[in-house]
Each structure stands twice: as C-alpha cells, then as structure tokens.
C-alpha positions as CSV (number, residue, x, y, z in Angstrom):
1,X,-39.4,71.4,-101.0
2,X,-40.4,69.3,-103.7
3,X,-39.0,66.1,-103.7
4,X,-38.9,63.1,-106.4
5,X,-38.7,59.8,-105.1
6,X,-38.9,56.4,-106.4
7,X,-42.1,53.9,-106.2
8,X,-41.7,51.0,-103.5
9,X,-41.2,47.8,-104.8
10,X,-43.8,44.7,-104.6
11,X,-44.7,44.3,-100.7
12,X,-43.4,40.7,-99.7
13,X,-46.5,38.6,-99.3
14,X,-44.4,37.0,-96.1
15,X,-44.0,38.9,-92.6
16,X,-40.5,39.3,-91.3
17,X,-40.3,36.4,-88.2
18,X,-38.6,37.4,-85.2
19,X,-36.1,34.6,-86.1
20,X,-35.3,35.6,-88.9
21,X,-34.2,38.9,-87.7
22,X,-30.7,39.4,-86.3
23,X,-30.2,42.5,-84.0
24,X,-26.9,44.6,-83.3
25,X,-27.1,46.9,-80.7
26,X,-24.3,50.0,-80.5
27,X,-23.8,52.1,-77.1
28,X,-22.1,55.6,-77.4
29,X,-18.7,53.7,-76.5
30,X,-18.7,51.6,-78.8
31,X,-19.6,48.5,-77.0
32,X,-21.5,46.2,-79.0
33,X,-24.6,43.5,-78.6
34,X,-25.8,41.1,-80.9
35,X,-29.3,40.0,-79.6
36,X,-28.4,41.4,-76.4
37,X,-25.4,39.2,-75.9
38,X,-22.1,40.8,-75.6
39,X,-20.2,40.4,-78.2
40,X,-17.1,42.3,-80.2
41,X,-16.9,42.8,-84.2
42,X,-15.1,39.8,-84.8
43,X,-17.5,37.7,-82.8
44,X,-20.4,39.5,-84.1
45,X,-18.8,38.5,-88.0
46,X,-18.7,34.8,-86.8
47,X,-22.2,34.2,-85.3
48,X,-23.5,36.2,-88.3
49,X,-21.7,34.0,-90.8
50,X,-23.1,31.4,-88.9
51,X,-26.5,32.5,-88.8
52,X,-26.7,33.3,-92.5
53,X,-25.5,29.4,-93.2
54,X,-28.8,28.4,-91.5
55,X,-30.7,31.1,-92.6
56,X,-30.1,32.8,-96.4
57,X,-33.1,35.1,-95.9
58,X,-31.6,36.9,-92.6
59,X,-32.0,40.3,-92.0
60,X,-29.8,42.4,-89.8
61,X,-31.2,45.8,-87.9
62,X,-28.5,47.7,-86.4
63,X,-29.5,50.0,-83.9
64,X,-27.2,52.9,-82.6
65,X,-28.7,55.4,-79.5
66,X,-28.7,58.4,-80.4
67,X,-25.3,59.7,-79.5
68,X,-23.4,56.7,-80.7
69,X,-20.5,57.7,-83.0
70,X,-21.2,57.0,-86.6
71,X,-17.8,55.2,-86.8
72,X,-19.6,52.9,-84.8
73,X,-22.6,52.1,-86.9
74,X,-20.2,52.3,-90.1
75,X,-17.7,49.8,-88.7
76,X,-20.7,46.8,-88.2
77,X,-22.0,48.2,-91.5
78,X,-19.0,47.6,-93.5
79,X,-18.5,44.3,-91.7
80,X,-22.0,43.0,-92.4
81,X,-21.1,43.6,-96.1
C-alpha cells in the first residue's frame, strides 16, 4: 500500500516538561483520572481551565486502556476543545 503523507513540521527546539503536560486517564467504565486524581468531566473541565490560565503552552495526553469505550475518550475530547 502506497501511502502519501505529509512532511512533519519544524521540530520545537524545546522539550515537552513534565509540568507542562496534563494527563487524563480513562478505565473501561468510564471512570476518569486527571494526573491520577479522581476526578469527573466537569471537574476535569475546571482544573484544566485552570491549568491553562497558568500555563498557555499545556498539553493534554489522554490515555484510554485498551478496552475503554470510545465514547469515553470522545467525551474528554470534545470537552478539552
């Protein structure tokens, strides 16, 4: 299969920091951490909002095992949005 894909962009001269890096875990029920504190959507909205106040630069990994529902994933996604 032959495949077309785009060029990468510049590479940022900076390494991602840990604390710069915000990280939502997802179980296969649905229960959610941020960080690995327990936390539900809403919550999860707020202490990003918050972060991103102090940080403009954050990034956010979401992380889903394996059998984790996309609804899930897609619910954070379109929340982080």
């Amino acid at each position: 299969m032959k495949l077309d894909l785009p060029s990468g962009g510049e590479v940022d001269p900076e390494p991602l920091r840990p604390e710069d890096v915000a990280t939502i875990e997802i179980d296969p029920a649905g229960n959610m951490r941020l960080d690995k504190k327990p936390l539900d959507l809403s919550q999860i909205v707020q202490a990003l909002n918050n972060m991103h106040a102090q940080k403009k630069d954050l990034v956010i990994h979401i992380r889903g095992d394996e059998n984790t529902p996309y609804k899930h994933i897609a619910a954070v996604v379109d929340a982080c949005q």
